[in-house]
N, CA and C of each residue as an Amber inpcrd file, in Angstrom:
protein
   489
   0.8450000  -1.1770000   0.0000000   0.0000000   0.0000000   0.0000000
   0.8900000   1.2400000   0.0000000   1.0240000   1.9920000  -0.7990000
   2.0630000   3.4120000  -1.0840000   1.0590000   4.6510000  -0.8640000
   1.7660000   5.4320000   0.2920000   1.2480000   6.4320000   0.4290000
   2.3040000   7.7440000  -0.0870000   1.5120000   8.7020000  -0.7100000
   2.3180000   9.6920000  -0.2880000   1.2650000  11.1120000  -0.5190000
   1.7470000  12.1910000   0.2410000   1.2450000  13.3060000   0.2550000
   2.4090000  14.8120000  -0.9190000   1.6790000  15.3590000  -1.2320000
   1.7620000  16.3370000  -2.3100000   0.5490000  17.2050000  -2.0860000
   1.5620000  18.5860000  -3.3420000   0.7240000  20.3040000  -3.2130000
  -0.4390000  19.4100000  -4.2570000  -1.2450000  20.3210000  -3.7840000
  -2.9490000  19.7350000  -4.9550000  -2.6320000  20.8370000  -6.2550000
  -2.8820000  19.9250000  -7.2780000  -2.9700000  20.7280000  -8.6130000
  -4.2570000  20.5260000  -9.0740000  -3.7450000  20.9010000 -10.3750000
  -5.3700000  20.7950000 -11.1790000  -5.8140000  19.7950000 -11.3700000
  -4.9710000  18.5620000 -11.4260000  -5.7050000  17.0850000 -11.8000000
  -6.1170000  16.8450000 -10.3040000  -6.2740000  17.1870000  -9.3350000
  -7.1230000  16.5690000  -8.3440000  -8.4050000  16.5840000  -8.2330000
  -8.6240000  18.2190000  -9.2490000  -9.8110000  18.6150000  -8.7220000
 -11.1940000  17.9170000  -8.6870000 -11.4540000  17.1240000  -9.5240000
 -12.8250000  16.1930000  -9.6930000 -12.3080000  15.1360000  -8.0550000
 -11.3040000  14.9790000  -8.0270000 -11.1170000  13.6680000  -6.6700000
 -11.6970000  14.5930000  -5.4350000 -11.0350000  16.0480000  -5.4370000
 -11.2420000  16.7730000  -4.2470000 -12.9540000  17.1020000  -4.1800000
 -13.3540000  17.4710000  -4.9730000 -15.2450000  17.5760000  -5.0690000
 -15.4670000  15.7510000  -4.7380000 -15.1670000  15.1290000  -5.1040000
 -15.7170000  13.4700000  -4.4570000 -15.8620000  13.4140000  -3.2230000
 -13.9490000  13.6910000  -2.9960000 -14.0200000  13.7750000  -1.3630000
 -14.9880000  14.4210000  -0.6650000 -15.5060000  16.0730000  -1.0820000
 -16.4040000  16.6530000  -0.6220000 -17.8000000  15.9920000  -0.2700000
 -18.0520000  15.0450000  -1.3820000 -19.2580000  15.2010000  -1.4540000
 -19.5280000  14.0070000  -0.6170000 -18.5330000  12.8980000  -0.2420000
 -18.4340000  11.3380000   0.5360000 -19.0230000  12.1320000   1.4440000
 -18.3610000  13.5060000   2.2350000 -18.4650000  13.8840000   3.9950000
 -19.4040000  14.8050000   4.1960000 -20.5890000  14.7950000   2.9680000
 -22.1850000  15.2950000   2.8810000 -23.0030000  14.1860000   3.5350000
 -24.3780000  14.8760000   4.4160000 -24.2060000  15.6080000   5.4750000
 -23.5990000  15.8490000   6.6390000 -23.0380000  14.4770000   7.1690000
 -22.1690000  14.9080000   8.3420000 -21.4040000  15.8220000   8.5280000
 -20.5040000  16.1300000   7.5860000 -19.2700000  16.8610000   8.3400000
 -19.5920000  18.6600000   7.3180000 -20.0510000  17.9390000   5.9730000
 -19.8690000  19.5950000   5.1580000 -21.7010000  19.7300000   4.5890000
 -22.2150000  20.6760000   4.6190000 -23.4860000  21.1890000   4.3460000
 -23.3420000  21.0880000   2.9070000 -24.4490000  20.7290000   2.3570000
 -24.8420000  20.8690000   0.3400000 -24.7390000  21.9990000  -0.0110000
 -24.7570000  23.4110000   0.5050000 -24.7560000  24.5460000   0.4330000
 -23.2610000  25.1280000   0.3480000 -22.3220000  24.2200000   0.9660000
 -20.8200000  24.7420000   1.1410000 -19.9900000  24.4510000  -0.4550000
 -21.1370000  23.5000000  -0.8180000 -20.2480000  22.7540000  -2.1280000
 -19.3770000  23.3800000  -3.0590000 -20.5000000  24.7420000  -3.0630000
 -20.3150000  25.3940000  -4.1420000 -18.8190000  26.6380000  -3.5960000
 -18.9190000  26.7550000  -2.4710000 -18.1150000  27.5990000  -1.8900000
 -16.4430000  26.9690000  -2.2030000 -17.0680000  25.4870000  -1.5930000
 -15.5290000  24.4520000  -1.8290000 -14.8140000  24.4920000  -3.3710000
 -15.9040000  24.2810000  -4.0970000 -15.9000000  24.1450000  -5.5540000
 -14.8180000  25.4350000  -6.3580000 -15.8430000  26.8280000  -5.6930000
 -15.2180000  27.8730000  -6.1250000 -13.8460000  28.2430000  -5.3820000
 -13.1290000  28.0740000  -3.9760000 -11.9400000  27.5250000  -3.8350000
 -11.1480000  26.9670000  -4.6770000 -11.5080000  25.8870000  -5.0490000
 -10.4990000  25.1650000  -6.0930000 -10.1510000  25.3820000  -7.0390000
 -11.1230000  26.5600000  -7.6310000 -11.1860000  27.3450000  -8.8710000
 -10.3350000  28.2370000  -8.5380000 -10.5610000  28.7780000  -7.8330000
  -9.7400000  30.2570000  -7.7030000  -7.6180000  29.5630000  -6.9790000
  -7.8310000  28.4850000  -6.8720000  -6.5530000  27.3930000  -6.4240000
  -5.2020000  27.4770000  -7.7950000  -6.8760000  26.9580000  -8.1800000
  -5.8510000  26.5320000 -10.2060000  -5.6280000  27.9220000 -10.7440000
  -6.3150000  29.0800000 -10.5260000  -6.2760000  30.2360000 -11.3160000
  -4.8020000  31.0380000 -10.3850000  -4.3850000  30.9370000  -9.3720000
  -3.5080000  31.4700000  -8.4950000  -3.5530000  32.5010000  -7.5440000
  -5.3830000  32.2930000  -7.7180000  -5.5670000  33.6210000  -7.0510000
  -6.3480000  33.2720000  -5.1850000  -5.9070000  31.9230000  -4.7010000
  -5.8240000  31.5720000  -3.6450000  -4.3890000  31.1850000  -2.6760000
  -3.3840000  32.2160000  -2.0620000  -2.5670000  31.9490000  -1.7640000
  -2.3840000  31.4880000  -0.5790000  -2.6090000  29.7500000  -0.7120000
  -2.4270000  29.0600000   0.4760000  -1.8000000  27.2660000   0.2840000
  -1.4100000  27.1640000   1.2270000  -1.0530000  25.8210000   1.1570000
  -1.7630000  24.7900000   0.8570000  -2.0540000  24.2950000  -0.3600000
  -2.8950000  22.8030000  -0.2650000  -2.7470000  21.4860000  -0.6560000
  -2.7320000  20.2860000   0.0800000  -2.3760000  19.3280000  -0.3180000
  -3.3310000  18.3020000  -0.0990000  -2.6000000  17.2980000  -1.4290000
  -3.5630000  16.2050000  -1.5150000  -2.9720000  14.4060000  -0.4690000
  -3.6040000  14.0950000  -0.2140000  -2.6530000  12.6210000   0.2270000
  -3.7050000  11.6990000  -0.8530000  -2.2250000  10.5090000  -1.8040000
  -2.5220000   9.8690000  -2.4210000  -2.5310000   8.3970000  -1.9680000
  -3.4010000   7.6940000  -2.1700000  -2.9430000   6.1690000  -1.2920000
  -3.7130000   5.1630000  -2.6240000  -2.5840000   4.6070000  -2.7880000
  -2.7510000   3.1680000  -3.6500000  -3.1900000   4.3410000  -5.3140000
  -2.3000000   5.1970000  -5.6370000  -3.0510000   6.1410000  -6.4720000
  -4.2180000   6.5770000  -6.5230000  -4.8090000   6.7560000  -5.3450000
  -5.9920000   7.3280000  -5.6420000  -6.0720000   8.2760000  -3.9410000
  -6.4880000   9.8250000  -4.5290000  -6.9600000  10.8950000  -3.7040000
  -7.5490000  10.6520000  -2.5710000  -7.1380000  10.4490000  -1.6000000
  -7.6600000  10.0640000  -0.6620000  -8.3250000  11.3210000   0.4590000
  -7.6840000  12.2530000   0.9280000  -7.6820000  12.8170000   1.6090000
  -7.2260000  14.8670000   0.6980000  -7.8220000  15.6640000   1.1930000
  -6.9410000  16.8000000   0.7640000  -7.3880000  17.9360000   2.0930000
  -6.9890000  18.9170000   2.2010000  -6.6800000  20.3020000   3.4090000
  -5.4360000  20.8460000   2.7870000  -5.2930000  22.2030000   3.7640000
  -4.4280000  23.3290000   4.1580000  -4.4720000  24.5100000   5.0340000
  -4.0210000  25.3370000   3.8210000  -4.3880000  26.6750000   5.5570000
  -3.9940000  27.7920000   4.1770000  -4.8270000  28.6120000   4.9700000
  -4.0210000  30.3550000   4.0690000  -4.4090000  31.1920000   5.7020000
  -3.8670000  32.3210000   5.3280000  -4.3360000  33.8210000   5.6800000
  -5.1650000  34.3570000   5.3510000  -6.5980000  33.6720000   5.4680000
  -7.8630000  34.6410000   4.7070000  -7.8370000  36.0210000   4.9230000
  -7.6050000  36.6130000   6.1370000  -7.8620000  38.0790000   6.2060000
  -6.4850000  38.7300000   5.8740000  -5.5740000  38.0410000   5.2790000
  -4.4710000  38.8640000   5.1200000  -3.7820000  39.5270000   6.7290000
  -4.0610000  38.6480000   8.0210000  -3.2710000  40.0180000   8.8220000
  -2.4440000  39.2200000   9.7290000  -2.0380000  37.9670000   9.3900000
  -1.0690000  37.0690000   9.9780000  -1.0100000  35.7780000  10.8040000
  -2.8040000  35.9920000  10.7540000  -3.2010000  34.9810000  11.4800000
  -3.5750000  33.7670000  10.3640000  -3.0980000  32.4920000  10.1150000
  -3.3690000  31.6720000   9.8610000  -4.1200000  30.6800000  10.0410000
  -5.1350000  29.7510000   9.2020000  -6.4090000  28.8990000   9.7990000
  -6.0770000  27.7720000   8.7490000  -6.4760000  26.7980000   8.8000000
  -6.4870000  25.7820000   8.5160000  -7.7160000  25.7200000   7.3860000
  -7.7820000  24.8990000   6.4820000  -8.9160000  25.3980000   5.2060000
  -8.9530000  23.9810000   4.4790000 -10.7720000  23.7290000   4.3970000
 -11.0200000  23.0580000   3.8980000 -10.4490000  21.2780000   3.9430000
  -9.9790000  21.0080000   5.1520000  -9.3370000  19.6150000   5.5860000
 -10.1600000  18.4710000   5.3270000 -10.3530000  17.2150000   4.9620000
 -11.0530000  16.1810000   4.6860000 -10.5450000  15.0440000   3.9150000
 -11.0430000  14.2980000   4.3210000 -10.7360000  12.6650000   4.2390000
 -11.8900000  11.7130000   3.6860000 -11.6020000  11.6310000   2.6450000
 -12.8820000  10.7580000   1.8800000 -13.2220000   9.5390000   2.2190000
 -14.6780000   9.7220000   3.1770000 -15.5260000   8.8630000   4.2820000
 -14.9070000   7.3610000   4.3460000 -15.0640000   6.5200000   3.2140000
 -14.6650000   5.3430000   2.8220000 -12.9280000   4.9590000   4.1090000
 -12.5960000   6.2310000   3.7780000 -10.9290000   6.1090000   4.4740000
 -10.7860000   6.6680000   6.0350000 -12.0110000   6.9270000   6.8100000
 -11.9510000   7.6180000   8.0490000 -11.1330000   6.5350000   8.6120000
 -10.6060000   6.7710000   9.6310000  -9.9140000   6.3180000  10.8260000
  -8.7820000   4.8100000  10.3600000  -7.7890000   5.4490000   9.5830000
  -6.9250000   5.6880000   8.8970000  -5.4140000   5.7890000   9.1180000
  -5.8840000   7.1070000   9.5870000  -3.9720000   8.0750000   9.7820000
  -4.2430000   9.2720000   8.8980000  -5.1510000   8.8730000   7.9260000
  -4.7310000   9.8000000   7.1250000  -4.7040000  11.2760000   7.3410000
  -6.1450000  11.8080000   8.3730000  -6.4640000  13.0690000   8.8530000
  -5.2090000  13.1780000   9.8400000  -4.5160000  12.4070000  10.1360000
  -3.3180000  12.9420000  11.1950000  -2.3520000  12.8460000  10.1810000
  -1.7780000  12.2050000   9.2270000  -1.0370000  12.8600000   8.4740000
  -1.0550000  14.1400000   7.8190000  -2.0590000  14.7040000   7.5130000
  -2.7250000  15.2570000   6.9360000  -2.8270000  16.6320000   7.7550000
  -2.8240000  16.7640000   8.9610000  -2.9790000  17.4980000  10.0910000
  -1.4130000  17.8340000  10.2400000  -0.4020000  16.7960000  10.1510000
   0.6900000  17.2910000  10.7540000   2.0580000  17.6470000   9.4110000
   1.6270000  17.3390000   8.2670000   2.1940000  18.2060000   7.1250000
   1.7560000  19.7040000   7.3220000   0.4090000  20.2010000   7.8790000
   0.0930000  21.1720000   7.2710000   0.8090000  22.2590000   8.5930000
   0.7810000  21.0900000   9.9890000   1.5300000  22.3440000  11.2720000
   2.9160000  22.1970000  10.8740000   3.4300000  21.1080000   9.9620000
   5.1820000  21.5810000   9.7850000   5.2220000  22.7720000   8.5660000
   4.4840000  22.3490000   7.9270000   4.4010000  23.8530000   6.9220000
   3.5980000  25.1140000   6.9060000   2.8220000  24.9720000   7.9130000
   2.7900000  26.5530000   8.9870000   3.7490000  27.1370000   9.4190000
   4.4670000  26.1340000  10.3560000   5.5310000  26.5850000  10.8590000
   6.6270000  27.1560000  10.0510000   7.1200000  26.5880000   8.8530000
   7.6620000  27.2070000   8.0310000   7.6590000  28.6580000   7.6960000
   6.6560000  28.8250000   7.5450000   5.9110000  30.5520000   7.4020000
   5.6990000  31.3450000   8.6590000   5.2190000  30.7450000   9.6400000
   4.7790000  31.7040000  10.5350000   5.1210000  30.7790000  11.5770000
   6.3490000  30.7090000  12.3150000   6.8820000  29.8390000  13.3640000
   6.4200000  29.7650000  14.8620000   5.8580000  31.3200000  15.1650000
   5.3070000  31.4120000  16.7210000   3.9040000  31.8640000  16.6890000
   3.1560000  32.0390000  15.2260000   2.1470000  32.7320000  15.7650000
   0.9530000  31.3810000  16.1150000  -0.0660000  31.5360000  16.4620000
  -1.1850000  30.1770000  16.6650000  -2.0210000  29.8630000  15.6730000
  -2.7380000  29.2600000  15.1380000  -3.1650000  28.0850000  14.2710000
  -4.5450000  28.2270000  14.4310000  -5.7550000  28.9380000  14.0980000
  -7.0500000  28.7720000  14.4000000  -7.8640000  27.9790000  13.4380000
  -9.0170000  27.4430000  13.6920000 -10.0250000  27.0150000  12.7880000
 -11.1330000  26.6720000  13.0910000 -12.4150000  26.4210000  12.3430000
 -13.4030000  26.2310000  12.7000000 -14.0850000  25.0590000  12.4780000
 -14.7250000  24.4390000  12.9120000 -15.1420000  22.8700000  12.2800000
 -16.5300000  23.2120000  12.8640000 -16.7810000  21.4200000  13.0160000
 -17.8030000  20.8900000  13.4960000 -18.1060000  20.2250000  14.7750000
 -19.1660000  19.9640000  15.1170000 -19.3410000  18.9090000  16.4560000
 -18.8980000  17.7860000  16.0710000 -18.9430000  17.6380000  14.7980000
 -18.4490000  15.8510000  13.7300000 -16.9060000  15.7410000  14.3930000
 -16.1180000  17.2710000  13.8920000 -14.4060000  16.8690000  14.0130000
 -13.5810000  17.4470000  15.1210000 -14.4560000  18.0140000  15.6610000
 -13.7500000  19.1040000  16.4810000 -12.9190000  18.2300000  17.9590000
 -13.2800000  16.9190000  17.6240000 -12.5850000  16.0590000  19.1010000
 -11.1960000  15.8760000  18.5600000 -11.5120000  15.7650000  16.9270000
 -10.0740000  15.0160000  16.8670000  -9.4520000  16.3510000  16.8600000
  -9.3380000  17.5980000  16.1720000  -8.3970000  18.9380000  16.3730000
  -8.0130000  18.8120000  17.8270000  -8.9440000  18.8560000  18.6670000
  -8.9950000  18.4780000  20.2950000  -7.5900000  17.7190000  20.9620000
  -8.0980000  16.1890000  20.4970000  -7.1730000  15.5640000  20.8540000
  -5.9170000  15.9890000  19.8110000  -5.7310000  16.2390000  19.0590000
  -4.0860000  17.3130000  17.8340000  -3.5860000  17.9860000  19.0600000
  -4.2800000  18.7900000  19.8100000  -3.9010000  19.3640000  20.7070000
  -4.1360000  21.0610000  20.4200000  -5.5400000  21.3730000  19.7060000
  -6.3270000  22.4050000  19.1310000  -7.4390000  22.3840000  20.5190000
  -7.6170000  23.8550000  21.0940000  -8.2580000  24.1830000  22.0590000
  -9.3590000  24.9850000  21.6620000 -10.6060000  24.4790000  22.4530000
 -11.8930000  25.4850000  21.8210000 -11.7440000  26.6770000  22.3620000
 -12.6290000  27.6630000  21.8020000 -12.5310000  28.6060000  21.7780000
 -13.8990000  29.4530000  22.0180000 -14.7190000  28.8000000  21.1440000
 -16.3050000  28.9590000  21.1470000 -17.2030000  28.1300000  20.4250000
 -18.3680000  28.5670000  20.6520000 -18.9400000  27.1990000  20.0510000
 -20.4400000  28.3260000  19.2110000 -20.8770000  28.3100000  18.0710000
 -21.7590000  28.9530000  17.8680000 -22.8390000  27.4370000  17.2200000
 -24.2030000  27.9200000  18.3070000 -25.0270000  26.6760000  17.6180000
 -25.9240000  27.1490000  16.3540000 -26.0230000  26.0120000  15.3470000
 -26.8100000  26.0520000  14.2700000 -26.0150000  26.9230000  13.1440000
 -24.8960000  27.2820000  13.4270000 -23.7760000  28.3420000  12.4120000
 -23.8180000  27.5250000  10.8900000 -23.5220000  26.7060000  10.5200000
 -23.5730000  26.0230000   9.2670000 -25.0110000  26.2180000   8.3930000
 -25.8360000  25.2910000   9.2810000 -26.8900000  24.9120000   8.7540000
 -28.1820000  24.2440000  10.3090000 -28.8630000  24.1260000  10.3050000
 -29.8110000  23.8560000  11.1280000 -29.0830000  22.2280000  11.9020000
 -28.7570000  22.2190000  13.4110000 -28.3730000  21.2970000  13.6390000
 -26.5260000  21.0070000  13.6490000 -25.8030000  21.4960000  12.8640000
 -24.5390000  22.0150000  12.3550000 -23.8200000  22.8570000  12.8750000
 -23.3350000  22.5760000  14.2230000 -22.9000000  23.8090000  15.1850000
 -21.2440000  24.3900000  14.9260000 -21.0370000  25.3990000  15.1330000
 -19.5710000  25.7820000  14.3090000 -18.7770000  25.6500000  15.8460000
 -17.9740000  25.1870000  15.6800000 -16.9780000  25.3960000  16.8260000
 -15.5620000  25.6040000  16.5950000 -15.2270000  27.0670000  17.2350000
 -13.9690000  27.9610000  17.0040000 -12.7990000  27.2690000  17.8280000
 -11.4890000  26.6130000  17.0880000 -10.2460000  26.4050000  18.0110000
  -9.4390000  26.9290000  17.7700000  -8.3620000  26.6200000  18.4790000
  -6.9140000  27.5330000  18.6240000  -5.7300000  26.4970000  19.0240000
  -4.6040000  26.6330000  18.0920000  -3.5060000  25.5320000  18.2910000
  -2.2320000  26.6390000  18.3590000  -2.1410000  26.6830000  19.9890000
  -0.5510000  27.3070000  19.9350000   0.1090000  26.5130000  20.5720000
   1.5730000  26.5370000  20.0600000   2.5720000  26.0410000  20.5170000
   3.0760000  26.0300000  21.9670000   3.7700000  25.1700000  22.2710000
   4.4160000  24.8760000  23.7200000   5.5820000  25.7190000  23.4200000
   6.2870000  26.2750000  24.5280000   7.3380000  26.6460000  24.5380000
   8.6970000  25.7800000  23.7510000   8.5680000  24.2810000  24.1690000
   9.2230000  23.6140000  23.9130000   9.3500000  22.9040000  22.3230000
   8.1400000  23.2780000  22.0440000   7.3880000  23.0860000  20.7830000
   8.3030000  24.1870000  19.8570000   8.1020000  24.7290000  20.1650000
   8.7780000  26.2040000  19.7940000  10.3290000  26.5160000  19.4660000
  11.0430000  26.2150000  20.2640000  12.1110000  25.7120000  20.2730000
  12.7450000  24.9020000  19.3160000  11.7880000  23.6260000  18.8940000
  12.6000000  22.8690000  17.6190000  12.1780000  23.1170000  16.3180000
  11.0830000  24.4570000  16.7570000  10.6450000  24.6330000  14.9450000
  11.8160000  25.6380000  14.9970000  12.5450000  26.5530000  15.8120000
  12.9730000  27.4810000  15.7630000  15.2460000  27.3830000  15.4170000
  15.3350000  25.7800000  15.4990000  16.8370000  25.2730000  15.4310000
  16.9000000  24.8350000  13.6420000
């Protein structure tokens, strides 16, 4: 079984809408599709500057996420992460999770890591070692509660991104 992870290009894009659509309704609303969709568009065109990668297993798309700076002001979030249903509980969302904090770190070495999920994922960011923050109910969609985390570094943590 050969795994490997890589930046997402344009040939993913039909795998990455699959993936989307496996983790309908649980994890992503029918309404986001189009939001995800137009992401990927604006990915291939260059006019989304953020990290994104795909993980491939046995050649085939298994998993894709990243992170940008949506507001432009230094704070970094995590964007669009998922693992196509068939492949949950895996590795793959923790591989997947920990490419994207070594290549945060790359860019932005001390600042913290926010994002928003679901009641679906928000244990596993949790257990990553991502702290809530807030919780807004019904934010998605009816039933679909948004919950705000925060992943900063340990001192010590800190230290070996920094040698």
């Amino acid at each position: 079984m050969e795994t490997s992870l890589r930046k997402y290009t344009k040939f993913d894009y039909c795998s990455c809408l699959f993936i989307f659509r496996s983790n309908v309704p649980k994890y992503f609303t029918v309404e986001e599709f189009a939001e995800f969709e137009a992401f990927l568009k604006r990915l291939e065109n260059g006019r989304e500057t953020v990290g994104f990668y795909v993980i491939v297993y046995n050649k085939r798309v298994v998993a894709c996420g990243g992170f940008g700076d949506k507001d432009n002001n230094g704070v970094y979030s995590f964007a669009w992460g998922m693992v196509h249903r068939n492949f949950h509980k895996m590795g793959f969302g923790t591989l997947l999770f920990k490419h994207r904090i070594s290549e945060l770190r790359k860019i932005n070495p001390s600042h913290a890591i926010v994002l928003d999920t679901t009641q679906h994922s928000y244990k596993f960011y949790e257990k990553m070692g991502f702290r809530l923050t807030g919780i807004t109910e019904n934010y998605y969609t009816k039933g679909m509660h948004r919950y705000d985390m925060v992943y900063e570094l340990e001192k010590e943590e800190l230290s070996a991104f920094e040698t």
